[in-house]
Gaussian input, Z-matrix of N, CA and C with variables (Angstrom, degrees):
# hf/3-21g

backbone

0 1
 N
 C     1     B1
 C     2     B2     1     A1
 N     3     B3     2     A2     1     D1
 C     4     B4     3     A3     2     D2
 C     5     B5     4     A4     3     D3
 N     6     B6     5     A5     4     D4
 C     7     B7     6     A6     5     D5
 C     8     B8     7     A7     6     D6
 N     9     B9     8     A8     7     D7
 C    10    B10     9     A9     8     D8
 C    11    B11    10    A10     9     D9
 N    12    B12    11    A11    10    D10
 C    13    B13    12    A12    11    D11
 C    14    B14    13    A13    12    D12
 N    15    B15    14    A14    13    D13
 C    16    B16    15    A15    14    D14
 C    17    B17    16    A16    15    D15
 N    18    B18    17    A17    16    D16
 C    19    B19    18    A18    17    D17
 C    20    B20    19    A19    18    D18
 N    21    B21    20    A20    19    D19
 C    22    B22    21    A21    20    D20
 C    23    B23    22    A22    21    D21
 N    24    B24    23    A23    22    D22
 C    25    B25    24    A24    23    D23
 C    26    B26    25    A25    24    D24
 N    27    B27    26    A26    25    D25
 C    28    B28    27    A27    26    D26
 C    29    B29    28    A28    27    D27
 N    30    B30    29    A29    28    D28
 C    31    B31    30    A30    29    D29
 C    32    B32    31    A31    30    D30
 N    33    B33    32    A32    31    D31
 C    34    B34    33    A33    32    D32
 C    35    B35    34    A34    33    D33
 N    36    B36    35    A35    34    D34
 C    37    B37    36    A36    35    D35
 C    38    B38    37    A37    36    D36
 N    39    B39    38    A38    37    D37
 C    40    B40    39    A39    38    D38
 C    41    B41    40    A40    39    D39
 N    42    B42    41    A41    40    D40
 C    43    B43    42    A42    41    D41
 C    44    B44    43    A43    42    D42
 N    45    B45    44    A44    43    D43
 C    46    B46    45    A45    44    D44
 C    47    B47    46    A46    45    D45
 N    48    B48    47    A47    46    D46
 C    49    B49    48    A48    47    D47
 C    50    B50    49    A49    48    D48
 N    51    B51    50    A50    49    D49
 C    52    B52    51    A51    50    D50
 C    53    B53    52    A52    51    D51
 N    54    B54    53    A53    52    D52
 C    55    B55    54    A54    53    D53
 C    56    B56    55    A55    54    D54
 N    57    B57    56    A56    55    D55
 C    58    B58    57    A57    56    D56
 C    59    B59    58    A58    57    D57
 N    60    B60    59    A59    58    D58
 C    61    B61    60    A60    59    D59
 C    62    B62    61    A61    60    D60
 N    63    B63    62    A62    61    D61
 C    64    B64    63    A63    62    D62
 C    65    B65    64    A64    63    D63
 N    66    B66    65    A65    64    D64
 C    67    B67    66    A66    65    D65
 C    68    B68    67    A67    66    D66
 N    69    B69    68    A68    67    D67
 C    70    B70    69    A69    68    D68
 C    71    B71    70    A70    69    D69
 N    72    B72    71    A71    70    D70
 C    73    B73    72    A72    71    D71
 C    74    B74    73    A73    72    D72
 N    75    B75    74    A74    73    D73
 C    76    B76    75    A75    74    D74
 C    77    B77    76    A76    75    D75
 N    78    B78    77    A77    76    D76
 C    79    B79    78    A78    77    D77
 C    80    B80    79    A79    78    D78
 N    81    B81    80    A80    79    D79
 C    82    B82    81    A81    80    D80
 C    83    B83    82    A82    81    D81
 N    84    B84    83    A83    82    D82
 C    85    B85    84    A84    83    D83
 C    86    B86    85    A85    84    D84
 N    87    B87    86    A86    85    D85
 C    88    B88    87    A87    86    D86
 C    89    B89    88    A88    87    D87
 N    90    B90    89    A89    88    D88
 C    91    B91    90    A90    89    D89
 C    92    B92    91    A91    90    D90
 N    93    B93    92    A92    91    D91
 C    94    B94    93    A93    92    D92
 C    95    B95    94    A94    93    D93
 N    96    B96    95    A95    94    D94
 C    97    B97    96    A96    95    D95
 C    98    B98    97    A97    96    D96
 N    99    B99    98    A98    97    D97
 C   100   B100    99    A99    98    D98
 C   101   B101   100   A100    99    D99
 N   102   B102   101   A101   100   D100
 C   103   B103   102   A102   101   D101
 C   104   B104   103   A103   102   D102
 N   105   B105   104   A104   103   D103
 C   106   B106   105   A105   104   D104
 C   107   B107   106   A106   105   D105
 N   108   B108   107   A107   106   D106
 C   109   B109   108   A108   107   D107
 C   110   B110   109   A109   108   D108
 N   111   B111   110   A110   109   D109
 C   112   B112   111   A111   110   D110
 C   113   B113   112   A112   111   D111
 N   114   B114   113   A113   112   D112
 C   115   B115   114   A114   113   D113
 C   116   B116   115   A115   114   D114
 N   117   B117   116   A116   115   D115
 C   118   B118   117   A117   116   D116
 C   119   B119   118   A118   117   D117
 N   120   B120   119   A119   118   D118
 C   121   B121   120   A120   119   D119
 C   122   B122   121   A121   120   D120
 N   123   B123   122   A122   121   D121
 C   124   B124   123   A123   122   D122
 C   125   B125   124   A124   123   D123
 N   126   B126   125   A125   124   D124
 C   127   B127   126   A126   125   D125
 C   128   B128   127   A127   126   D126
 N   129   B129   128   A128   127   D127
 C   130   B130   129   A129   128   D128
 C   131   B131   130   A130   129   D129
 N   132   B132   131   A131   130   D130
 C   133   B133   132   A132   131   D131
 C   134   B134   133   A133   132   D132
 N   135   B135   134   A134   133   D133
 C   136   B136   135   A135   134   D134
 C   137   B137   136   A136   135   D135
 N   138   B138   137   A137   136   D136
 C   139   B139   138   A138   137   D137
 C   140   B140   139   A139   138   D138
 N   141   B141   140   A140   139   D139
 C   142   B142   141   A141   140   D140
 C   143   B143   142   A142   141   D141
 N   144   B144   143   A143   142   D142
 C   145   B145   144   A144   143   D143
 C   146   B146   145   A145   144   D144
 N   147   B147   146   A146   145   D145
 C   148   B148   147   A147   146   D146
 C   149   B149   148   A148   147   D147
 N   150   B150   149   A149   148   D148
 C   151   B151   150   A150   149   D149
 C   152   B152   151   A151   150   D150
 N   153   B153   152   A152   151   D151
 C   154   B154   153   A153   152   D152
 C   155   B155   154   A154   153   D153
 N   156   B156   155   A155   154   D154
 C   157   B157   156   A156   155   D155
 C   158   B158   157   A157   156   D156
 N   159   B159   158   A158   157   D157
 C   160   B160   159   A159   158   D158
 C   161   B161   160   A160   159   D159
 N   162   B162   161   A161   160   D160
 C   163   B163   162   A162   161   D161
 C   164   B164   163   A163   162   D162
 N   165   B165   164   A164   163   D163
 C   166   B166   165   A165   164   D164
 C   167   B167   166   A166   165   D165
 N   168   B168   167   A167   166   D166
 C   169   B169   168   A168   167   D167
 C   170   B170   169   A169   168   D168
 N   171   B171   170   A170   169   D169
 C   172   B172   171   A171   170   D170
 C   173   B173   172   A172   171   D171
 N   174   B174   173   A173   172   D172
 C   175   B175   174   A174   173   D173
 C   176   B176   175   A175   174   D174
 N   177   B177   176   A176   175   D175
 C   178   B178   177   A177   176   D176
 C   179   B179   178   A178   177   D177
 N   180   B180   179   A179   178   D178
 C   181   B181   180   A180   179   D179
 C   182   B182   181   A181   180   D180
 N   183   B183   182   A182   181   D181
 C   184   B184   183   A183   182   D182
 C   185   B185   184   A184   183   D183
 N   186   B186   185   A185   184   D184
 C   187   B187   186   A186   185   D185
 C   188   B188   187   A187   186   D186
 N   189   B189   188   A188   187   D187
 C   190   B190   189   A189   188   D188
 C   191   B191   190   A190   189   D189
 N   192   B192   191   A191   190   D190
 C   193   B193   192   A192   191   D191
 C   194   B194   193   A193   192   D192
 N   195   B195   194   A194   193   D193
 C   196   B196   195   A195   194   D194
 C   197   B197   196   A196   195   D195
 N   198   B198   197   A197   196   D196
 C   199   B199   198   A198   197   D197
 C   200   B200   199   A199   198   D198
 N   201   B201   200   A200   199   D199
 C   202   B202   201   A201   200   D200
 C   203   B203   202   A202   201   D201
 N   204   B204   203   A203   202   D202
 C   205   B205   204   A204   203   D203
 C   206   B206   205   A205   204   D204
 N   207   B207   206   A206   205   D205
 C   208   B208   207   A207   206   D206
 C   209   B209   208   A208   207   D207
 N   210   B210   209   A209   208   D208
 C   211   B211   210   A210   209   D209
 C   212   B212   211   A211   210   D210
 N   213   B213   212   A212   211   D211
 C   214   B214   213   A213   212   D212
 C   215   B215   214   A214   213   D213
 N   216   B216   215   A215   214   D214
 C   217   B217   216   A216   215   D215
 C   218   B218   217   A217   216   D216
 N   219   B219   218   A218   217   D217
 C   220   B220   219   A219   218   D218
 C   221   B221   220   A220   219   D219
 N   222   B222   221   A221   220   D220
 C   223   B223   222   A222   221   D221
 C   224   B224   223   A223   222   D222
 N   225   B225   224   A224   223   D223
 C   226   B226   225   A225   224   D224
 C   227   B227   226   A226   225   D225
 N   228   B228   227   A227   226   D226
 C   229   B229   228   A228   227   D227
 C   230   B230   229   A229   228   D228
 N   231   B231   230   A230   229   D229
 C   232   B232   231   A231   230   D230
 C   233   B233   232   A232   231   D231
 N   234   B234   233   A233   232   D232
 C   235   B235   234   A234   233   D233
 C   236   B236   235   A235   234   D234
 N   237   B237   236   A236   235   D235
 C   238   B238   237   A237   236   D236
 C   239   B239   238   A238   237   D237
 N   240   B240   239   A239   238   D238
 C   241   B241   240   A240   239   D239
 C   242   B242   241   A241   240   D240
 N   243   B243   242   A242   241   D241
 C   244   B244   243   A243   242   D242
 C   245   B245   244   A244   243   D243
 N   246   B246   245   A245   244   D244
 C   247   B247   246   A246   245   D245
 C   248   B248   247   A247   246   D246
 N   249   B249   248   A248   247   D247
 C   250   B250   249   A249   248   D248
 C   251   B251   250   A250   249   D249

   B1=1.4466
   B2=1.5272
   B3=1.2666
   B4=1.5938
   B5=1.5837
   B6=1.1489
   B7=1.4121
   B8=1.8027
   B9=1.3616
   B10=1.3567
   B11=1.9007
   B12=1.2913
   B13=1.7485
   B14=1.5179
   B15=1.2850
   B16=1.2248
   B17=1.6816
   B18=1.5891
   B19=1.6293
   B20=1.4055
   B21=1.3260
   B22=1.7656
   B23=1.4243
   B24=1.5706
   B25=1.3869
   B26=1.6271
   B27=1.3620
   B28=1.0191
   B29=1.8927
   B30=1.3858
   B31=0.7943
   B32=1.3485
   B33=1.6123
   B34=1.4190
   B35=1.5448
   B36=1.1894
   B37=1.5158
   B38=1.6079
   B39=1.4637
   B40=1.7633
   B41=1.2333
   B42=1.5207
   B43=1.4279
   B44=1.6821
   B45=1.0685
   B46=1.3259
   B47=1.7861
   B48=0.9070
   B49=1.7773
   B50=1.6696
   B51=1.4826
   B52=1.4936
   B53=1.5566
   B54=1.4634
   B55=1.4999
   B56=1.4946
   B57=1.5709
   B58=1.4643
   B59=2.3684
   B60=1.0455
   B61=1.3847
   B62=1.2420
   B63=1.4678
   B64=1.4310
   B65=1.4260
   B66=1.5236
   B67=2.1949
   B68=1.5655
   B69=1.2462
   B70=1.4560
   B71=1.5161
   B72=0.9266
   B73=1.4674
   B74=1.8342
   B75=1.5611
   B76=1.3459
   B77=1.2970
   B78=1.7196
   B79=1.2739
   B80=2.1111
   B81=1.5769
   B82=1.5400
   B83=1.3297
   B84=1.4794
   B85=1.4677
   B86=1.5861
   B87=1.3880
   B88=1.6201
   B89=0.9402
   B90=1.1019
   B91=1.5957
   B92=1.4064
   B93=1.6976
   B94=1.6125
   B95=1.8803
   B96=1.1602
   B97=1.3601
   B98=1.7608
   B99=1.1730
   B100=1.2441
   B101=1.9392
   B102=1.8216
   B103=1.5212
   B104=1.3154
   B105=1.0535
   B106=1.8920
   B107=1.4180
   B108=1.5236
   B109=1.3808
   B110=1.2603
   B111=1.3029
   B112=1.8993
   B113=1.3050
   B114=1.3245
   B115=1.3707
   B116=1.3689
   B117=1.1682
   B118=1.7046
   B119=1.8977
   B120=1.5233
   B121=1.5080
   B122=1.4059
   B123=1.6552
   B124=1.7389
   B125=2.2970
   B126=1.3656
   B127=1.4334
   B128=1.7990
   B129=1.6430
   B130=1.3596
   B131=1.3348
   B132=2.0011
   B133=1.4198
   B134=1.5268
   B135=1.6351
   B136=1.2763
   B137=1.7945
   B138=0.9990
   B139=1.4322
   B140=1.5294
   B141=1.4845
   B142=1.5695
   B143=1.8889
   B144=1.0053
   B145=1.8654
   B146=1.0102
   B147=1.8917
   B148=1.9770
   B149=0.9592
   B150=1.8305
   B151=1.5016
   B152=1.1466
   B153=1.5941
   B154=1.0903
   B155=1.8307
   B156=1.2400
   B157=1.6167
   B158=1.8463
   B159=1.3965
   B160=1.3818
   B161=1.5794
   B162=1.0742
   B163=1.6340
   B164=1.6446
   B165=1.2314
   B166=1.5455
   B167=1.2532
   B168=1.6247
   B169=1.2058
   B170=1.6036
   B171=1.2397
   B172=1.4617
   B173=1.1976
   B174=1.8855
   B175=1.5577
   B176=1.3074
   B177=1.1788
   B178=1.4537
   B179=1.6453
   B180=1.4389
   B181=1.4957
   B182=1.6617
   B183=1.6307
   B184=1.9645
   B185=1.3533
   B186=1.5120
   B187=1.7848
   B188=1.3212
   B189=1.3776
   B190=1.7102
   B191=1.4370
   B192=1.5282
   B193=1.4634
   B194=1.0459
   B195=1.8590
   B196=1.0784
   B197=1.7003
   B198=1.2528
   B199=0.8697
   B200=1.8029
   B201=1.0664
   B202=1.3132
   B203=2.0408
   B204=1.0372
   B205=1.8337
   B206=1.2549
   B207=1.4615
   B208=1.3211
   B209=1.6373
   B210=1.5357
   B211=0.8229
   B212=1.8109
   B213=1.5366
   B214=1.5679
   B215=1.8003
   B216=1.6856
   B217=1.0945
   B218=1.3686
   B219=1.4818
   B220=1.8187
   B221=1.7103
   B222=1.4675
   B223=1.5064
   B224=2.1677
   B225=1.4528
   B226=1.8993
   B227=1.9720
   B228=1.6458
   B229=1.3642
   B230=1.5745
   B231=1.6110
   B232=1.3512
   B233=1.5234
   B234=1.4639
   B235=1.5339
   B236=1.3866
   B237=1.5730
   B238=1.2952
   B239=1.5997
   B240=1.3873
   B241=1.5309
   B242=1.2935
   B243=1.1572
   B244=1.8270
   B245=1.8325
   B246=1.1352
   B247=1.5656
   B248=1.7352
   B249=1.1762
   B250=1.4211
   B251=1.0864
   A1=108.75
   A2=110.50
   A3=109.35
   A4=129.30
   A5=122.57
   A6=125.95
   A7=94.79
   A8=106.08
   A9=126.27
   A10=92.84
   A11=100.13
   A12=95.90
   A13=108.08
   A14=123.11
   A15=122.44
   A16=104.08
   A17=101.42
   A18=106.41
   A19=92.08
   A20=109.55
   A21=127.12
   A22=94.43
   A23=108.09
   A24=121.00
   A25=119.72
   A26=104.76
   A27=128.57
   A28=127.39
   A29=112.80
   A30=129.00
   A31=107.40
   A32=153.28
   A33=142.08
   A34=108.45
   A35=128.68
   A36=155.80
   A37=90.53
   A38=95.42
   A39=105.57
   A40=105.87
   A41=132.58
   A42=116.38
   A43=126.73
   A44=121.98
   A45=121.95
   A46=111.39
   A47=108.85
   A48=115.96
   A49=114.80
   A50=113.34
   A51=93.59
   A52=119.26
   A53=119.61
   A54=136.01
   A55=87.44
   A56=92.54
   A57=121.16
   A58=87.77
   A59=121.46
   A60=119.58
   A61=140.09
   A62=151.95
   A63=135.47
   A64=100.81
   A65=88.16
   A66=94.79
   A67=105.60
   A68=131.95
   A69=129.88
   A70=80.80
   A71=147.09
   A72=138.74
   A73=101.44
   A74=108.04
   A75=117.24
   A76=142.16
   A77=112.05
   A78=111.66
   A79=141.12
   A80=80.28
   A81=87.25
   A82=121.24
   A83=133.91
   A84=126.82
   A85=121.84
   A86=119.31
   A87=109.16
   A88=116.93
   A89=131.34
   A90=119.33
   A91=111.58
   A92=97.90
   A93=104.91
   A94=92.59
   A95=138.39
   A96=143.01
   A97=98.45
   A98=136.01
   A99=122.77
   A100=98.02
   A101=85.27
   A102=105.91
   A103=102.02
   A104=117.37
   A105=140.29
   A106=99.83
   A107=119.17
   A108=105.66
   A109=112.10
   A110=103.93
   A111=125.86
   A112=127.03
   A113=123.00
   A114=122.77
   A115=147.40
   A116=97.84
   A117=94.61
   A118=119.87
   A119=101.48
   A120=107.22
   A121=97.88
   A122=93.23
   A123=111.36
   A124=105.16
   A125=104.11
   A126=119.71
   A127=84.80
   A128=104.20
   A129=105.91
   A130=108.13
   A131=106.09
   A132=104.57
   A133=90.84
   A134=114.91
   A135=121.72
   A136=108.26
   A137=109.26
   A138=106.68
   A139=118.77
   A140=118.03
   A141=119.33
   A142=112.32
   A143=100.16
   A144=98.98
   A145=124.68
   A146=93.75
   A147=109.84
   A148=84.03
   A149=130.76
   A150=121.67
   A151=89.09
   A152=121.55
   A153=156.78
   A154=81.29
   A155=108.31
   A156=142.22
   A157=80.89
   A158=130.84
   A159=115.31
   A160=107.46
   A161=109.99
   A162=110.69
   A163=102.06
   A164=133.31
   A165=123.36
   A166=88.09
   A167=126.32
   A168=111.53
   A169=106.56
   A170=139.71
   A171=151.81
   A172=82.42
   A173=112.48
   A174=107.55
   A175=137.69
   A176=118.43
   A177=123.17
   A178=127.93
   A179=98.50
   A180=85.57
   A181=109.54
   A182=119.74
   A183=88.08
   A184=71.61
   A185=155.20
   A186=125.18
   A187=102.74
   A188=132.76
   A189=145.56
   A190=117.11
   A191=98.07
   A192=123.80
   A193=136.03
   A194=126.30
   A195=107.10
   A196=149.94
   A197=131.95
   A198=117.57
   A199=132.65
   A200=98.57
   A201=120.42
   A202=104.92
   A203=89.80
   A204=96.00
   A205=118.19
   A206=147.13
   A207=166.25
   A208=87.24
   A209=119.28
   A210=112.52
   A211=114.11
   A212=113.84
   A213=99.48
   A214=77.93
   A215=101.91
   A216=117.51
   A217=112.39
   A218=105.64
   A219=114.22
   A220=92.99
   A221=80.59
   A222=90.73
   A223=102.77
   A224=97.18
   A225=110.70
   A226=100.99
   A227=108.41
   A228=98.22
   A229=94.50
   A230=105.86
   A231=104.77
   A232=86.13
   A233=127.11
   A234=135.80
   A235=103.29
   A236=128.78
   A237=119.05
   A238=130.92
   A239=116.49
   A240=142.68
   A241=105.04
   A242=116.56
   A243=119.18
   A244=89.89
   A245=111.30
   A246=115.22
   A247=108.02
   A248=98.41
   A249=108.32
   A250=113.54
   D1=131.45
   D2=-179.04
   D3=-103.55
   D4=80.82
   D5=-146.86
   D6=-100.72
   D7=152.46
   D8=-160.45
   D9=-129.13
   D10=118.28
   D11=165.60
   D12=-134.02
   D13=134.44
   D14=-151.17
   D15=-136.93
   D16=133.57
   D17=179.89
   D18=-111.42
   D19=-169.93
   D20=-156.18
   D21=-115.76
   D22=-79.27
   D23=178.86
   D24=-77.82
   D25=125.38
   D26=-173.31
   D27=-102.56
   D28=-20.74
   D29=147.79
   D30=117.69
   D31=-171.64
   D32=174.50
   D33=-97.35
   D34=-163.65
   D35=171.72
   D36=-108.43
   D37=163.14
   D38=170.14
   D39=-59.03
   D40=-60.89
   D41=165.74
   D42=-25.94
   D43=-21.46
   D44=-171.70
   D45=76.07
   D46=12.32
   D47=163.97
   D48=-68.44
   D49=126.56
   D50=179.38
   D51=-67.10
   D52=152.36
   D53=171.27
   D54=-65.26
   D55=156.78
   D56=-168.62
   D57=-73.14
   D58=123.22
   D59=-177.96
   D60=-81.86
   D61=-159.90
   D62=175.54
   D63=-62.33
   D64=-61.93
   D65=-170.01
   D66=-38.37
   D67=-35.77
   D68=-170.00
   D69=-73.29
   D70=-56.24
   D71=-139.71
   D72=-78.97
   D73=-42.94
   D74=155.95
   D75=-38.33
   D76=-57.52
   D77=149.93
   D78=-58.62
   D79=-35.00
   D80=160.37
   D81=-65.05
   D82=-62.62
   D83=150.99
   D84=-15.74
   D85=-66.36
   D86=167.19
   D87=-71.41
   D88=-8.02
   D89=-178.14
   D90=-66.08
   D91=-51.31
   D92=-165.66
   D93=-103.88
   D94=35.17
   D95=159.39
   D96=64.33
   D97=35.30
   D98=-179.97
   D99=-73.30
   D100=172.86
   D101=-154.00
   D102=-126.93
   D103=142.47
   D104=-164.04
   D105=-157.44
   D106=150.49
   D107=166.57
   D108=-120.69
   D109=17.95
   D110=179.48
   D111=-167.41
   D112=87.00
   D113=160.75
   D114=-76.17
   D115=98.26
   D116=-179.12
   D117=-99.44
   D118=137.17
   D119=-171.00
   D120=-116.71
   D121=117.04
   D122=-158.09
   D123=-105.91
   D124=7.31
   D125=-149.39
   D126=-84.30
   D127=142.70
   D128=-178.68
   D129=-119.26
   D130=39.38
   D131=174.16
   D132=-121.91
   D133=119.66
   D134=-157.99
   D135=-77.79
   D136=-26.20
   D137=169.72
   D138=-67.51
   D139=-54.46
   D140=160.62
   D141=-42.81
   D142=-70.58
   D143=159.22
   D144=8.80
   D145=-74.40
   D146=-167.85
   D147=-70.62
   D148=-83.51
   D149=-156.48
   D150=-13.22
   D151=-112.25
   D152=-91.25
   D153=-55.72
   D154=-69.34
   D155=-141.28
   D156=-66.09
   D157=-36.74
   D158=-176.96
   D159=-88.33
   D160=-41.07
   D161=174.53
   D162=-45.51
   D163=-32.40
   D164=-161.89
   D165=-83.16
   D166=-58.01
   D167=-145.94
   D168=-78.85
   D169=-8.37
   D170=-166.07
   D171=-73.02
   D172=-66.85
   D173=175.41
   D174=-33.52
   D175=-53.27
   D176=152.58
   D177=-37.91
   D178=-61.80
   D179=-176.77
   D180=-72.03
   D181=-7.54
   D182=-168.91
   D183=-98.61
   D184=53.28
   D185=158.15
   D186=110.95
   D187=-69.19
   D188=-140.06
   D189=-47.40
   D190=-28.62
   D191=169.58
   D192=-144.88
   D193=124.69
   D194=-168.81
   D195=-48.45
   D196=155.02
   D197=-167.13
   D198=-88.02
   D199=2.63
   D200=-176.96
   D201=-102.64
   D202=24.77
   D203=172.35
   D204=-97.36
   D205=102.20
   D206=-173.39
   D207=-56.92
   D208=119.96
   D209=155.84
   D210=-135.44
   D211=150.52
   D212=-156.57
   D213=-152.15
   D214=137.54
   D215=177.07
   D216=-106.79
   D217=58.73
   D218=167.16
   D219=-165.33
   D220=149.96
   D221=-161.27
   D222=-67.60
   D223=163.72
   D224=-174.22
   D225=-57.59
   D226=-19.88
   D227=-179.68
   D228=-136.11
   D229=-164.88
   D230=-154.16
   D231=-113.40
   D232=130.30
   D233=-179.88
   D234=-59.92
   D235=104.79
   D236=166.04
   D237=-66.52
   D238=-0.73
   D239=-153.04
   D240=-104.07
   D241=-40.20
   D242=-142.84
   D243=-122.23
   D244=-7.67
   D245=168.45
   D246=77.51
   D247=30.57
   D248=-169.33
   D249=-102.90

């Protein structure tokens, strides 16, 4: 089973420039139609979240990705950290 769990923040370079992030990793996935049979979006920056979690499903409905991909905007376990 090929499961996909996805954070937002990714963290900087020594420069302090941000790393390329989940959502980049998101759009690349639809771009080129890659395949998961479960996505979970585990990121506790709630705006990255929505993106992320609406960008997939848009994907889904115009084609880009199949439609039979579980996708769930809370992470596969329960964050012991963030009190969530």
């Amino acid at each position: 089973m090929a499961i996909l769990t996805l954070d937002h923040d990714l963290g900087e370079d020594v420069e302090g420039k941000e790393l390329p992030n989940g959502y980049d990793l998101v759009k690349y996935f639809c771009e080129h139609g890659l395949r998961a049979e479960k996505i979970y979006i585990h990121t506790d920056n709630p705006v990255g979240r929505q993106n992320t979690y609406d960008t997939l499903l848009a994907a889904q409905r115009r084609g880009f990705i199949a439609e039979d991909i579980e996708i769930y905007h809370y992470p596969i376990t329960v964050n012991r950290y963030s009190g969530e």
